[in-house]
Z-matrix of the N, CA and C atoms (Angstrom, degrees):
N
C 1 1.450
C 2 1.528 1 109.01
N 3 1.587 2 100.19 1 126.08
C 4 1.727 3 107.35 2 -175.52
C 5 1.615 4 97.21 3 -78.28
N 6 1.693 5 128.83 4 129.45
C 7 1.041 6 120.66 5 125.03
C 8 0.823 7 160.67 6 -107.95
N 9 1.805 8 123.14 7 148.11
C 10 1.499 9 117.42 8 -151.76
C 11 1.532 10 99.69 9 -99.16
N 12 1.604 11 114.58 10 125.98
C 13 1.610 12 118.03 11 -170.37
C 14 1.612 13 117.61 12 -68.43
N 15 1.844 14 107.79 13 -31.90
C 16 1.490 15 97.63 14 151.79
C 17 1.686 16 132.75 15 -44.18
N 18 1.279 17 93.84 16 -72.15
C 19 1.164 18 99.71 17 174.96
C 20 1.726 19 108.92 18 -34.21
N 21 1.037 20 133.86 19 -85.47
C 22 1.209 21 158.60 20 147.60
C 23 1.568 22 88.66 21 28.32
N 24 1.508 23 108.10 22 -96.03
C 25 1.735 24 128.55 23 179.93
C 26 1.917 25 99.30 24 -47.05
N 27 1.104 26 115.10 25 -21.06
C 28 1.581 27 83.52 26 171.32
C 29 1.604 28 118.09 27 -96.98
N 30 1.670 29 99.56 28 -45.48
C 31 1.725 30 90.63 29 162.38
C 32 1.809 31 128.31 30 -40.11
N 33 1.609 32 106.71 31 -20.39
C 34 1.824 33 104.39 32 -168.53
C 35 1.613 34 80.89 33 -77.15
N 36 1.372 35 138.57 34 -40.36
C 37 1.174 36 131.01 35 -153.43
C 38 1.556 37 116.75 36 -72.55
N 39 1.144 38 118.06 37 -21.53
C 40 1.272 39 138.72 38 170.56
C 41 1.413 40 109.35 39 -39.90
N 42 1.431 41 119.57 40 111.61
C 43 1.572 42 99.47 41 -178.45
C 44 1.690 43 101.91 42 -124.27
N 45 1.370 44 96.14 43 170.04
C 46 1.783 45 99.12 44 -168.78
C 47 1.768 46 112.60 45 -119.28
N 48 1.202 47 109.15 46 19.78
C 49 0.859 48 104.33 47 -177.95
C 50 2.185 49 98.59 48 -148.54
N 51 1.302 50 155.82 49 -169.78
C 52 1.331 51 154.84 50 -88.41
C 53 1.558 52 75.56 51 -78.30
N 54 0.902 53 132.34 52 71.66
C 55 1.647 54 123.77 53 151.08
C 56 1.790 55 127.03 54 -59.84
N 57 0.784 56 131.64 55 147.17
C 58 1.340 57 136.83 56 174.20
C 59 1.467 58 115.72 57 -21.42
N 60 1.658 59 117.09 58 -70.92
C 61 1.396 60 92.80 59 -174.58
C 62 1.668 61 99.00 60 -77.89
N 63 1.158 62 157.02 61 -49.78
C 64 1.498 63 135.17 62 167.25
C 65 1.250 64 117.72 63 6.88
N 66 1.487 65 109.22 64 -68.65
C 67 1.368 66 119.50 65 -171.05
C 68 1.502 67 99.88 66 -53.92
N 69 1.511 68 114.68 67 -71.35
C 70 1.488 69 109.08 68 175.96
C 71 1.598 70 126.87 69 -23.42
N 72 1.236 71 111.83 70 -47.74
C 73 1.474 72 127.23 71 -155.83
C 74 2.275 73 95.60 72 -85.98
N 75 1.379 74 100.96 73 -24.66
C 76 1.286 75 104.21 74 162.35
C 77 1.060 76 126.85 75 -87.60
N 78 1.275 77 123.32 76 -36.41
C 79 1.888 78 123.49 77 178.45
C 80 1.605 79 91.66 78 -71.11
N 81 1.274 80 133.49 79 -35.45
C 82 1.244 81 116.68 80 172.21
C 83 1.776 82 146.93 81 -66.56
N 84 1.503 83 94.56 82 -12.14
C 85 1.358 84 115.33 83 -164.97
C 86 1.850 85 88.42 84 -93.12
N 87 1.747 86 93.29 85 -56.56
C 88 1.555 87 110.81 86 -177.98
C 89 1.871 88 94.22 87 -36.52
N 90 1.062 89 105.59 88 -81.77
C 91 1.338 90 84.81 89 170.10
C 92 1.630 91 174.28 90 125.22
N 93 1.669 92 75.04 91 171.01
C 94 1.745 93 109.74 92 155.62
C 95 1.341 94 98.90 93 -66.46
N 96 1.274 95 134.03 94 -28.98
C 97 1.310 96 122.57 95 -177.50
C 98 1.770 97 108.83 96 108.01
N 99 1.379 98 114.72 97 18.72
C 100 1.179 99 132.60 98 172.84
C 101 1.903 100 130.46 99 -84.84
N 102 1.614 101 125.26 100 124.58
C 103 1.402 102 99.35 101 -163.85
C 104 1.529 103 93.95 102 -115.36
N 105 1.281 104 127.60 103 164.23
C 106 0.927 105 131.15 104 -158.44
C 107 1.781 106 128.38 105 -145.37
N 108 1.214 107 135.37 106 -171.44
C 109 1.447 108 134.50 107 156.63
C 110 1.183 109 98.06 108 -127.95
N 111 2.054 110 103.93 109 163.70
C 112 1.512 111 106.62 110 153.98
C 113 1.554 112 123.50 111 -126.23
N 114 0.807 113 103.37 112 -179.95
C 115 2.077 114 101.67 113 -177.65
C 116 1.655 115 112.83 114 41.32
N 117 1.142 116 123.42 115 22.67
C 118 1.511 117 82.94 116 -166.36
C 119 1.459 118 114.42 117 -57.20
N 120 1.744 119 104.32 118 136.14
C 121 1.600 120 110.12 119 171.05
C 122 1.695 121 121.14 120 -37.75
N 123 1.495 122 106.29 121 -52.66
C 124 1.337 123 142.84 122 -173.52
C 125 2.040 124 112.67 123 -19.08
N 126 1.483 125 71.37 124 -39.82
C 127 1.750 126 97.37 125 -137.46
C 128 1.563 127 100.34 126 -99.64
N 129 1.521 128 97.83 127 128.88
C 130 1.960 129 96.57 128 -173.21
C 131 1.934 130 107.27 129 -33.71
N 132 1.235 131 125.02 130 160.77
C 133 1.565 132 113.24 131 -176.95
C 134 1.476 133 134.64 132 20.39
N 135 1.667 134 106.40 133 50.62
C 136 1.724 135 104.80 134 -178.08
C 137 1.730 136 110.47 135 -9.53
N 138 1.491 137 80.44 136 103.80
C 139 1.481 138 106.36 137 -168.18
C 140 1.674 139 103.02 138 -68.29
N 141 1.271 140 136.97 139 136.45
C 142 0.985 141 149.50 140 144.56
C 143 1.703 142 125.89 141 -1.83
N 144 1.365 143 92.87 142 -80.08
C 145 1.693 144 119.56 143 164.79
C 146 1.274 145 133.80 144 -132.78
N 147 1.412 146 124.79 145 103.43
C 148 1.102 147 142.21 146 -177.27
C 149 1.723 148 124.80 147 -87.04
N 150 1.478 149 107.89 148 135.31
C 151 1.227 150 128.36 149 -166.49
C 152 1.581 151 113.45 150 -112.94
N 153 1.354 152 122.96 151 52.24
C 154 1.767 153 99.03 152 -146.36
C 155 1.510 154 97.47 153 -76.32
N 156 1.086 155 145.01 154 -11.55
C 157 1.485 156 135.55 155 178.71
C 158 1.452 157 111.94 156 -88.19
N 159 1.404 158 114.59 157 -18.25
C 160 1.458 159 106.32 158 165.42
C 161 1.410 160 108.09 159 -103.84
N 162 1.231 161 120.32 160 14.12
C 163 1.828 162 113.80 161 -168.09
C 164 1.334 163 117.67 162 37.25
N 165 1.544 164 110.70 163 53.27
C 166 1.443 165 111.44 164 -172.04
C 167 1.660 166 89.49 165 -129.12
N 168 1.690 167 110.98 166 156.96
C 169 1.621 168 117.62 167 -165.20
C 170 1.702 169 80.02 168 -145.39
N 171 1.109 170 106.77 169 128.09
C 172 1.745 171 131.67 170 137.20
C 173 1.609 172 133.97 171 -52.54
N 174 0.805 173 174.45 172 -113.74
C 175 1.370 174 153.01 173 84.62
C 176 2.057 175 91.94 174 -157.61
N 177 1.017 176 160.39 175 123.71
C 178 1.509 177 143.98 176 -167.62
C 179 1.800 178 109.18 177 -128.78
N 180 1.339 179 114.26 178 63.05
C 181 1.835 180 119.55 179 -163.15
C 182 1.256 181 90.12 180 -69.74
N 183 1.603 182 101.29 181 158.44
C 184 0.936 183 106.76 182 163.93
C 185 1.503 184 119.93 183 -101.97
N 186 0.895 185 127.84 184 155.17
C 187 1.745 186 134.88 185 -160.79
C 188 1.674 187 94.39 186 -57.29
N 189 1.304 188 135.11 187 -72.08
C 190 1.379 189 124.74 188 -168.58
C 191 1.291 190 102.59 189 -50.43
N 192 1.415 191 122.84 190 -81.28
C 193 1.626 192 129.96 191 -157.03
C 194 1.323 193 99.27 192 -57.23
N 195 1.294 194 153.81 193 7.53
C 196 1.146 195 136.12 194 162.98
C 197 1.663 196 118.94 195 -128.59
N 198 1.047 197 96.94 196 -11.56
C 199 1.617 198 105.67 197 163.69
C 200 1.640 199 108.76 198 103.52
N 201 1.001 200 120.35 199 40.33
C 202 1.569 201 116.80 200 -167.01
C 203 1.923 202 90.30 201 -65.27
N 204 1.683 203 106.99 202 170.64
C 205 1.023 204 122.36 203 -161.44
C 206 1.710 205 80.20 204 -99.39
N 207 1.323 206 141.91 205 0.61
C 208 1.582 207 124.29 206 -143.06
C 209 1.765 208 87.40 207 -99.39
N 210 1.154 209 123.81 208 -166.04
C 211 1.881 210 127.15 209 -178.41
C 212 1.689 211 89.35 210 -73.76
N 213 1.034 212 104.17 211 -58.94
C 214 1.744 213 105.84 212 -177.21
C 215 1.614 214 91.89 213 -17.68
N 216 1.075 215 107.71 214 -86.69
C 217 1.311 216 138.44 215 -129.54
C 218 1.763 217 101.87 216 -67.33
N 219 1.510 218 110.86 217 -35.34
C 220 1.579 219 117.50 218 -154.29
C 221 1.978 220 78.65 219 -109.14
N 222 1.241 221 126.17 220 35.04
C 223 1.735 222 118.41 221 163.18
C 224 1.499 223 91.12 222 -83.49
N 225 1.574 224 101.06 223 135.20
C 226 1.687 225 107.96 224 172.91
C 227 1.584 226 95.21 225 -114.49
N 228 1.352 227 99.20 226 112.67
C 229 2.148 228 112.59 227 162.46
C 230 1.748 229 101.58 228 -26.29
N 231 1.097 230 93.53 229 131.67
C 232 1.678 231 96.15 230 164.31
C 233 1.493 232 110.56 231 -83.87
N 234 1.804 233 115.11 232 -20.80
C 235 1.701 234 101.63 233 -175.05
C 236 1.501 235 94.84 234 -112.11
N 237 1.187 236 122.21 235 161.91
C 238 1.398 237 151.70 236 -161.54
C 239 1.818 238 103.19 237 9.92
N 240 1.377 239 103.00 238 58.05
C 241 1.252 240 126.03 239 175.39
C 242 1.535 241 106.63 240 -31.76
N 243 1.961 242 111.42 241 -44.39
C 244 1.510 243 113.98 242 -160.28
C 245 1.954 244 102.59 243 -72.20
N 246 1.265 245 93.82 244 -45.92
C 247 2.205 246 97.72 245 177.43
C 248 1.548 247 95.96 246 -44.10
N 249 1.449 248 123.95 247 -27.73
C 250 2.229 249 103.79 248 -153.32
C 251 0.938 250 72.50 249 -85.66
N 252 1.560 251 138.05 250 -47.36
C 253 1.492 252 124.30 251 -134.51
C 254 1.456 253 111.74 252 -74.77
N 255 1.366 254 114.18 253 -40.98
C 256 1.108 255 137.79 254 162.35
C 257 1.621 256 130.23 255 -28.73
N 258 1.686 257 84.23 256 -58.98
C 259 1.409 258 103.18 257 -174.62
C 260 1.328 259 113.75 258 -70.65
N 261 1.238 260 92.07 259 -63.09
C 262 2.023 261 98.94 260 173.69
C 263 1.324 262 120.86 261 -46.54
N 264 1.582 263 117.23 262 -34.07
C 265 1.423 264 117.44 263 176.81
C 266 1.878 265 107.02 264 -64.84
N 267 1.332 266 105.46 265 -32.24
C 268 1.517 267 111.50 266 -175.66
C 269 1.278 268 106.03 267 -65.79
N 270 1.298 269 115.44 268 -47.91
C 271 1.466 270 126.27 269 -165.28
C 272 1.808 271 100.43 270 -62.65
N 273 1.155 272 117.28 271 -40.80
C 274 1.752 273 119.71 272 -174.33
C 275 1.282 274 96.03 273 -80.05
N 276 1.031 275 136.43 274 -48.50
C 277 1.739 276 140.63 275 173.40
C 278 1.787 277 100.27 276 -25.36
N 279 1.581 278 93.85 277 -61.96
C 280 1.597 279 108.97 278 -170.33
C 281 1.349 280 131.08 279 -74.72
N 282 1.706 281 95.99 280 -10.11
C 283 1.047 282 112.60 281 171.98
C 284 1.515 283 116.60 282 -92.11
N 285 1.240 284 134.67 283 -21.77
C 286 1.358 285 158.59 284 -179.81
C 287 2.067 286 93.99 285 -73.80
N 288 1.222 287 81.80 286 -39.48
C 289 2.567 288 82.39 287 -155.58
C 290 1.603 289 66.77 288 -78.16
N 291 1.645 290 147.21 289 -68.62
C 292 1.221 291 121.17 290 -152.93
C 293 1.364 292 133.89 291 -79.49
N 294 1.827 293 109.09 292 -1.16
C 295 1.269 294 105.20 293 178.19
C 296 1.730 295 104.48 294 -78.61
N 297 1.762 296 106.39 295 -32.47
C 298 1.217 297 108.47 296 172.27
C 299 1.453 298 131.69 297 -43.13
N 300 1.598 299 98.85 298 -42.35
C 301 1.417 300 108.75 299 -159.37
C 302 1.849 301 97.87 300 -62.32
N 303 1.483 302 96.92 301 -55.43
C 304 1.601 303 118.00 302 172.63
C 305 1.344 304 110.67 303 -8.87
N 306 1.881 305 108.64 304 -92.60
C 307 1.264 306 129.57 305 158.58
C 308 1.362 307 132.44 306 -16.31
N 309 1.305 308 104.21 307 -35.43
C 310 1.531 309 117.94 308 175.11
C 311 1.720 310 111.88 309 -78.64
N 312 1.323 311 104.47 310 -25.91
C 313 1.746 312 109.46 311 -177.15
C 314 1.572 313 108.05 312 -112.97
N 315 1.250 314 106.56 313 20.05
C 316 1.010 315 120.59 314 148.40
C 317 1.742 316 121.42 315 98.93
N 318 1.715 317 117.63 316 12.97
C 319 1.166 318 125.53 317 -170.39
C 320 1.554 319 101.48 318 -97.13
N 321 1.119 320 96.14 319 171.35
C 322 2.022 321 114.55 320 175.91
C 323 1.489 322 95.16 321 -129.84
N 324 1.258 323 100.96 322 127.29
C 325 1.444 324 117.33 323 -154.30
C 326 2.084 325 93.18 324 -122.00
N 327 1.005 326 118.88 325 120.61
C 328 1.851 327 142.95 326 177.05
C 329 1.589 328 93.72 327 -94.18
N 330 1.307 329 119.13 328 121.71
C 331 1.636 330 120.91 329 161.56
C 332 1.902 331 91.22 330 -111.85
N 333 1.227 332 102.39 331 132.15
C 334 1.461 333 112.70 332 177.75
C 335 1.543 334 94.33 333 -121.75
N 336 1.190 335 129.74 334 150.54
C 337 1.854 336 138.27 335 -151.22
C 338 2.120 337 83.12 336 -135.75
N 339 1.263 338 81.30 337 138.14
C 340 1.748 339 86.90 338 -174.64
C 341 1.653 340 102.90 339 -77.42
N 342 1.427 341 111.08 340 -14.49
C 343 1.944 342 100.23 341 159.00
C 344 1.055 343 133.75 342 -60.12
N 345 1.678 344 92.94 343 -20.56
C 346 1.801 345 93.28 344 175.74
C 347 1.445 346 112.71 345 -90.12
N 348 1.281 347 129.49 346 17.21
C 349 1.534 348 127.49 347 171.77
C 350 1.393 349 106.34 348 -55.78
N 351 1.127 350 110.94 349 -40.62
C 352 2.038 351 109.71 350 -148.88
C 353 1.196 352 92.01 351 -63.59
N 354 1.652 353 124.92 352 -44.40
C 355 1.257 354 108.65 353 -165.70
C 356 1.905 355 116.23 354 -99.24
N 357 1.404 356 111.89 355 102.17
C 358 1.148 357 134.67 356 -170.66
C 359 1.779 358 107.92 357 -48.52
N 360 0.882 359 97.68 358 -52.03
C 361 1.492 360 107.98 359 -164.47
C 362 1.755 361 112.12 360 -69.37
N 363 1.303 362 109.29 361 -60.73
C 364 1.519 363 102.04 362 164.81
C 365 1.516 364 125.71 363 -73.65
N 366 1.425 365 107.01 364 -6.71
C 367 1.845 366 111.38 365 152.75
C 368 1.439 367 113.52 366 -61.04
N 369 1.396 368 120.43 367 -42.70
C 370 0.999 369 110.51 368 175.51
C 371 1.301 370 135.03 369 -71.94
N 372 1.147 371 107.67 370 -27.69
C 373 1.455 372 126.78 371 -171.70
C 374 1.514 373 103.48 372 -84.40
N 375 1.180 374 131.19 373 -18.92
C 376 1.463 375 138.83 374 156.31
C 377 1.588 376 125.31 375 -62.50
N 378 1.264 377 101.44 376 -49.51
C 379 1.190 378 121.53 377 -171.99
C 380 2.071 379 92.70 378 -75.60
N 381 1.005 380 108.33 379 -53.76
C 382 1.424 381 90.05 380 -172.72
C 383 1.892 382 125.51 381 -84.36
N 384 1.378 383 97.49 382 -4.64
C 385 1.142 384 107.08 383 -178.69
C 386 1.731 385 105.64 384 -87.71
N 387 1.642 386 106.75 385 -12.54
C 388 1.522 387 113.97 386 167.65
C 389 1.636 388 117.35 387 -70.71
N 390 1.746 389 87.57 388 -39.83
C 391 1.836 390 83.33 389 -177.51
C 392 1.555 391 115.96 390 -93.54
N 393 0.779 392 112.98 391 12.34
C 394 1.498 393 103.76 392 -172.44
C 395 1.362 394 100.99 393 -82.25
């Protein structure tokens, strides 16, 4: 397997945790006047944004790595097409066993898709019509 060192340096940059829309989806909750946790380890898929007095979970994917249905999301890699396909299918797999697990211990779990950042206004109106 050829690797390409661009490529390379942008995948290391990739981060999985206060990513861009995150941040968004937090300065927005912050606020509504909403307080919150982050990552807990604990918790099936260290959830994003945590609610523990309302048993409410955030979750904020991003459209590729999790497979959103939006253009983002449905771009297929032209190089080693079979690893994304793979991966991403794993990643929704895992995302499916942990929203379950969640649900089962009793949380209500919000997936917000980082396409829906641009539009501010019905982010918000999502996001608060979740916690109330």
């Amino acid at each position: 397997m050829i690797v390409d060192p661009v490529r390379s340096r942008i995948m290391r940059a990739v981060r999985g945790k206060n990513t861009a829309p995150e941040m968004i989806v937090r300065r927005l909750t912050h606020a509504l006047g909403y307080r919150f946790r982050l990552h807990r380890a604990d918790l099936p898929g260290k959830p994003d944004l945590l609610f523990p007095a309302r048993r409410k979970i955030i979750f904020v994917h991003g459209c590729f790595w999790h497979g959103h249905d939006c253009l983002r999301g449905n771009r297929k890699p032209k190089t080693n097409a079979d690893y994304w396909r793979t991966k991403i299918e794993n990643n929704r797999a895992r995302d499916c066993i942990n929203i379950e697990k969640l649900e089962i211990k009793g949380w209500r779990v919000l997936i917000l898709w980082e396409c829906q950042m641009a539009d501010k206004e019905r982010l918000t109106s999502e996001i608060s019509q979740f916690l109330m």
